[in-house]
C-alpha positions, 0 to 999 in steps of 0.5 A: 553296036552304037554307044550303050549310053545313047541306046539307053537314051533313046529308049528312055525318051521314047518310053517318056514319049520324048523323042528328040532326033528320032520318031517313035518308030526309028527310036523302036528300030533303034533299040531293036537292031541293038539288041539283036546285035547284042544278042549275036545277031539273031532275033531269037533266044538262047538260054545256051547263048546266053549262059555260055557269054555269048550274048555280050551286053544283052543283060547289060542293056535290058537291065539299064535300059528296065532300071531307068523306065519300070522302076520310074513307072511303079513310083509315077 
């Protein structure tokens, strides 16, 4: 998986509609295939999977990724 901080970045940017080296699809491509990695691989959801540990840094990235956008959008 790409460096999380850049990941983050990226979604961030593109939620603000900034996006820099990257189109608003390829930033949306972007944050997809990282998830997916981080979620093993697959494109669907296991609460198993994720229970179990298997799901390496999902939460960590869907939480940074929430904490930097929705809570910015409730204060706007």
């Amino acid at each position: 998986m790409a460096d999380m901080k850049d990941i983050v970045k990226v979604a961030v940017d593109n939620f603000h509609g900034n996006v820099e080296n990257y189109s608003t699809a390829q930033s949306n491509e972007l944050l997809r295939e990282a998830l997916i990695e981080a979620n093993g691989g697959s494109t669907t959801l296991s609460y198993k999977n994720i229970r179990d540990g298997k799901c390496n840094g999902l939460f960590a990235l869907i939480e940074e990724v929430l904490s930097r956008t929705v809570v910015e959008g409730l204060q706007s």
